[in-house]
N, C-alpha and C positions, 0 to 999 in steps of 0.2 A: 588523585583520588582513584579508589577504586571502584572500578562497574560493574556490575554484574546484568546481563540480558537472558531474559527466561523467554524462551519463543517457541516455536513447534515447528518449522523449518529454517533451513539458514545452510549457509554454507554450499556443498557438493549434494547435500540432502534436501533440494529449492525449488522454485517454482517463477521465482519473482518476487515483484511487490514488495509484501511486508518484509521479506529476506533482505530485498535490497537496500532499502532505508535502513537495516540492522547492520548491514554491513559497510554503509557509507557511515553511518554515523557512529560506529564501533573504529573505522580507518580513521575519522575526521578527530575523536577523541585522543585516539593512539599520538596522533600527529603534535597535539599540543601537551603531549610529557602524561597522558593518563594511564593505565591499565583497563582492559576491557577483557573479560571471559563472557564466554557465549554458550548458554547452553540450550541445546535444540533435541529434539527426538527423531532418530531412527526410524524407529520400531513405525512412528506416523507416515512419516516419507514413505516408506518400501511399504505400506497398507494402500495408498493410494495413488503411486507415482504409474503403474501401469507400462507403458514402452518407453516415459517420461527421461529421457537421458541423465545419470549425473554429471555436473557439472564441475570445470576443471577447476579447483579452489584453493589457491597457498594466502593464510594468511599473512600478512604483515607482523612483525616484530613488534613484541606487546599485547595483539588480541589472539588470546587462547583459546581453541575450541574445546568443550565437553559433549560430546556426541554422548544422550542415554539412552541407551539400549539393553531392555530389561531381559531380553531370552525368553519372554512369553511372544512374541509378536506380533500376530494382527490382533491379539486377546487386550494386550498394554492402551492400545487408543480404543478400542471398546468401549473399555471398561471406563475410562475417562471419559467418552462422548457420551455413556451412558447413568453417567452418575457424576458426574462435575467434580471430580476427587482425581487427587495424581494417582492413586493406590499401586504400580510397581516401579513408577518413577520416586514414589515420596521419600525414600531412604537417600538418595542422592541429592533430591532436593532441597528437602527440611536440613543436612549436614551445608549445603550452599546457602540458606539463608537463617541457618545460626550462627554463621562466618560472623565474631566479631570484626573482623579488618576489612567488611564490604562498606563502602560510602554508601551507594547508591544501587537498589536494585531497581532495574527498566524493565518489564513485563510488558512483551507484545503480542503476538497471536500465540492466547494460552490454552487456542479451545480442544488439543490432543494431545497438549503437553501436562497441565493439569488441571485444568478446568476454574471456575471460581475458589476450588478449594485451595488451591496454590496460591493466591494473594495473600493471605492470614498466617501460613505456612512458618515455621522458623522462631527462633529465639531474639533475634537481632531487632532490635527498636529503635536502635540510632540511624541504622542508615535511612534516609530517603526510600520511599517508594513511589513509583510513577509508571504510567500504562499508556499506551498510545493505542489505540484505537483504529488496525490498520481496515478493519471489514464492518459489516455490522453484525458481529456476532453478539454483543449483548444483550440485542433486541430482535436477535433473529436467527433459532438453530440453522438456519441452512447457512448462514454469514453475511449474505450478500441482498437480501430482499428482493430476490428474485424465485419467483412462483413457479411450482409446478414444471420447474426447470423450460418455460414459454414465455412467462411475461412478469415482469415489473410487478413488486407486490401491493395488491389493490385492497390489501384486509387481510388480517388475521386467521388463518386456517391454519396451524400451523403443524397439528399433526397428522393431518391430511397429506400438508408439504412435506415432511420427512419420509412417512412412507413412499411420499413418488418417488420420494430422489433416493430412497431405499435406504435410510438412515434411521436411526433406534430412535426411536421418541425420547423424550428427554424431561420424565417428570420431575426432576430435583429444578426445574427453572419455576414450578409453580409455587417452590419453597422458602424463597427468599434469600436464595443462594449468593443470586450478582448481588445483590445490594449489601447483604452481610461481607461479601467479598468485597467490593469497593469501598467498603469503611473502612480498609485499612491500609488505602492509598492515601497519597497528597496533595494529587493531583490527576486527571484523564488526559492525556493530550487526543487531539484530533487535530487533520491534515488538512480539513477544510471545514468551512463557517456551514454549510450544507451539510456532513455529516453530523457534527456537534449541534446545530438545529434541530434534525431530526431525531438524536439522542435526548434532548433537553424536553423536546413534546412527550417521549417517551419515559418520566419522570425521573430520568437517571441525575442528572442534577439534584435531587434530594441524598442523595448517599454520597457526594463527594465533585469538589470543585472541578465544572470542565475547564478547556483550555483551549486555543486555537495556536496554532504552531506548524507552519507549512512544512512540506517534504521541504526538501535543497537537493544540487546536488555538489560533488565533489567540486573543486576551483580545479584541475584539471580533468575534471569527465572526460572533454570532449579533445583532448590531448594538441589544441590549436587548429582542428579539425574546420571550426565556425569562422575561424581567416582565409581557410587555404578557397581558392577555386574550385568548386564540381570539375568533379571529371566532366568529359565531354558525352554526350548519350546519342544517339541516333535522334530518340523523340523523347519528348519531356514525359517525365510520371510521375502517380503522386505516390503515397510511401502510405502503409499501416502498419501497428506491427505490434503484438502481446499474444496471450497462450488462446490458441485456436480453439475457443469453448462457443457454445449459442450465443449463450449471455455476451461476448463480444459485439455480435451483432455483422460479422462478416460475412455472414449470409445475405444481409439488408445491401451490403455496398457493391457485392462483387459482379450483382446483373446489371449495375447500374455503368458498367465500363462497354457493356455491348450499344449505350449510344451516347459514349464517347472515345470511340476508335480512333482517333489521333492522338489519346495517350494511354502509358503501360498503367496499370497497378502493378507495384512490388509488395508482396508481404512478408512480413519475418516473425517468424514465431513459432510452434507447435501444439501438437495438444490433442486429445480426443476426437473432435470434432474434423480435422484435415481430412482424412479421406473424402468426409461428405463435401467440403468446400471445395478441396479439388475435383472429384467429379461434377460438382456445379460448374467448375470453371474451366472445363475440360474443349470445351467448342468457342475459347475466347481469348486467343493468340495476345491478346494483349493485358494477359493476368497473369503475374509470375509468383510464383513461391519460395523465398529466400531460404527456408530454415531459419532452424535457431542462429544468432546472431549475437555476437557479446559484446563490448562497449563501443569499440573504433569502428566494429565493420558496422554497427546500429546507426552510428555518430554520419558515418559516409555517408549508409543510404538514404537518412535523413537530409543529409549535408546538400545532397544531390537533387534531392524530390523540389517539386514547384510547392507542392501541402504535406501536410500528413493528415490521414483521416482516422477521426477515432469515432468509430460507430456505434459506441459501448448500447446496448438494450437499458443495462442495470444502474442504478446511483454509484454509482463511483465516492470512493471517500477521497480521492484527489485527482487521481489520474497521470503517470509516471511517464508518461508516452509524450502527453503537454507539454510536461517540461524537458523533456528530452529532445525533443522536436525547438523546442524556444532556445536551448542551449548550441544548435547549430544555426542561428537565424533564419528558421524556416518556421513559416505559418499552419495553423489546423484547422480544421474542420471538424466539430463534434457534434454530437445528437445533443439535443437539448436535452432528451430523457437521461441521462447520465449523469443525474446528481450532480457532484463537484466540478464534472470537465464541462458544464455551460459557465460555473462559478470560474476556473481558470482558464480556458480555452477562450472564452467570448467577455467573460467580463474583464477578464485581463488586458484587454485590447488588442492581445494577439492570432485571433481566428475569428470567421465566422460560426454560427451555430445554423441547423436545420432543424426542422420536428417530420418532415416529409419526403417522400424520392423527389418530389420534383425540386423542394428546395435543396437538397444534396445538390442532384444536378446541377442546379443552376450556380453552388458557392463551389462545385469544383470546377468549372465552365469561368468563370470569372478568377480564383483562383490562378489557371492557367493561363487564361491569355488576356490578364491584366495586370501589368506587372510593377506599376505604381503602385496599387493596391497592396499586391505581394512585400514589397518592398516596406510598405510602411505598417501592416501588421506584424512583418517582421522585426522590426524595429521595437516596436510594442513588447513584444515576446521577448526581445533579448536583454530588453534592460530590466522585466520585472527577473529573468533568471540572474542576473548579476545584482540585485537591489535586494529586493523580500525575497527571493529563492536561493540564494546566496549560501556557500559555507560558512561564512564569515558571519554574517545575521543571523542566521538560525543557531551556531553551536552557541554564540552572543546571549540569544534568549534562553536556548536549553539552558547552560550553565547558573544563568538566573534565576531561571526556576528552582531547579534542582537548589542551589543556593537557599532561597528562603526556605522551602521544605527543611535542610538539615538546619536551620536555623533554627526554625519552629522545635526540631526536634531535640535541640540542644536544651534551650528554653525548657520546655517541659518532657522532662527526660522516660516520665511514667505515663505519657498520654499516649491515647488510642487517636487515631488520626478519623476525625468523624465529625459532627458538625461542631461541637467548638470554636474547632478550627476553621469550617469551612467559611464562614463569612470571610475572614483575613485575606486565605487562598484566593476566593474568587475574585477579589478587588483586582490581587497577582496577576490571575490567570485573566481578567479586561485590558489588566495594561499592558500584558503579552500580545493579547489578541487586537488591539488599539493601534499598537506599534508596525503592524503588518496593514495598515489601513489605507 
């Protein structure tokens, strides 16, 4: 079949996250005889990437990239964050989904590439449409429900919220844009039962079936890395490691290492925010800064850590850290305010959770110099990566999906994909989500 993925980063032009799932699961498709094009925006990256490095990217044989770059520049994602329309991408775009010979178009962070206006987009009604859900941008212009760029979002303020965070208001959301846009998907996916909850209270479930469908990651990620031995260390540390922003919550763990000086913290990552965290951590020999980091060298310092700590502030719609940390047999520790990483972190049975410093303290303190405990959380953790977090499971259920969707749309060759349909779907999208139980 063919694929087609609409996203607004990916590639050399990334950040993480949502990229990375496009691009495991663009590799994991390729691998089983598909074709995969990618097409991501420029013009968005270099508006907000700042000192942000790019990143070293060759695809694999089979996934194409279409880098759009319209020549107006920081004007192109304006204009789309500020009116929910592709308007100097849509000439490339609408010609990519009037492609009779696409199966399947996959639509993931579309919120600078084209906005809700980009789902309806195109001539093409056979192929499948589906959307994963990597942030919460449907129900939240800043993405991530995180306030006032300080705290966790406690209520609807929301264009109070964009002017803090210095972002255009966004009146086309009080139009009925998402909802007219999601009628003409087949399905939403979401990474965890925690995001898709808080979607479902937010009435989006009335425009189109959700879904629950965890990340994965590759069958070689961790390249035999979770067999071999740790290196040998002076003193044992724990690991953290994603883009050095507040909402991380790096700030919350890194004092927390001046009273416990018999081990390092390593961190790995970048991002806005590092200056300030290194000068917090500037008088505390036992807090190191990795850099950015790409799969083996992530995989080792994981490999090697006694935990990993993920201090997220914000809800997390899975948390990529969890399962990378589970892919090398090692255990986490996560905030419980983190949305989905208490759902996989702790209920997974691979970590503890904390809500306090003193409870930090105390699960990185046990963590360390408890190593039966170590040993059987991690255990926990490596079998749900090889079970429900699996390549093998997840392209399993993708392809099912995907599956009934062109089935549906075989079936009736002139429908709009909208409630009709949507009782059928959602039965789909339970026994997806049932199946991962």
């Amino acid at each position: 079949m063919k694929f087609c993925m609409i996203t607004t980063f990916f590639g050399p032009h990334s950040f993480g996250g949502d990229a990375a799932y496009v691009e495991r699961l663009g590799q994991a498709l390729v691998r089983r005889g598909h074709e995969v094009h990618v097409f991501y925006c420029v013009d968005a990256f270099n508006s907000v990437r700042g000192d942000h490095p790019l990143r070293e990217y060759t695809p694999p044989p089979g996934l194409h990239l279409h880098p759009l770059e319209s020549g107006h520049g920081l004007l192109s994602p304006i204009a789309t964050q500020a009116t929910g329309k592709p308007w100097f991408k849509q000439q490339a775009l609408r010609k990519l989904l009037d492609d009779p010979t696409t199966d399947v178009v996959h639509f993931h962070n579309i919120s600078l590439v084209g906005g809700p206006g980009v789902l309806g987009l195109g001539t093409n009604r056979r192929a499948a449409r589906i959307m994963t859900a990597h942030e919460h941008w449907l129900i939240c212009p800043m993405h991530l429900l995180w306030k006032y760029d300080r705290k966790a979002c406690d209520g609807p303020n929301c264009i109070a919220c964009c002017l803090a965070g210095k972002r255009p208001p966004q009146a086309w959301r009080l139009t009925g844009a998402i909802g007219e846009g999601l009628r003409h998907l087949d399905a939403l996916i979401f990474p965890s039962r925690d995001a898709l909850e808080k979607h479902e209270r937010r009435g989006i479930g009335a425009f189109v079936p959700l879904v629950h469908l965890p990340y994965f990651l590759p069958d070689g990620w961790a390249r035999g890395i979770e067999n071999e031995r740790p290196e040998p260390t002076d003193r044992p540390y724990l690991a953290a490691a994603g883009r050095l922003v507040k909402m991380k919550g790096f700030q919350k763990l890194i004092p927390m290492l001046r009273y416990l000086p018999e081990v390092d913290l390593r961190i790995a990552g970048t991002g806005p925010f590092e200056a300030e965290l290194k000068a917090m951590a500037a008088d505390l020999p036992n807090v190191r800064f990795e850099g950015l980091l790409g799969g083996s060298g992530l995989a080792r310092l994981f490999r090697g850590a006694q935990g990993v700590v993920v201090p997220s502030l914000f809800p997390e719609t899975f948390g990529y850290v969890v399962l990378e940390a589970f892919a090398v047999r090692t255990p986490v520790i996560v905030h419980e305010a983190g949305g989905a990483i208490l759902e996989t972190g702790v209920q997974s049975g691979g970590g503890l959770g904390y809500r306090s410093d003193v409870e930090l303290l105390t699960a990185m303190r046990r963590i360390v110099h408890e190593p039966d405990l170590r040993e059987t959380l991690a255990d926990h953790g490596y079998a749900r990566r090889i079970g429900d977090w699996s390549e093998t499971r997840h392209i399993e259920r993708y392809l099912d999906l995907v599956e009934q969707a062109r089935s549906s749309r075989r079936d009736h060759p002139t429908y709009r994909p909208a409630m009709a349909r949507a009782a059928r779907l959602r039965s789909s999208a339970l026994n997806v989500s049932n199946a991962t139980r």
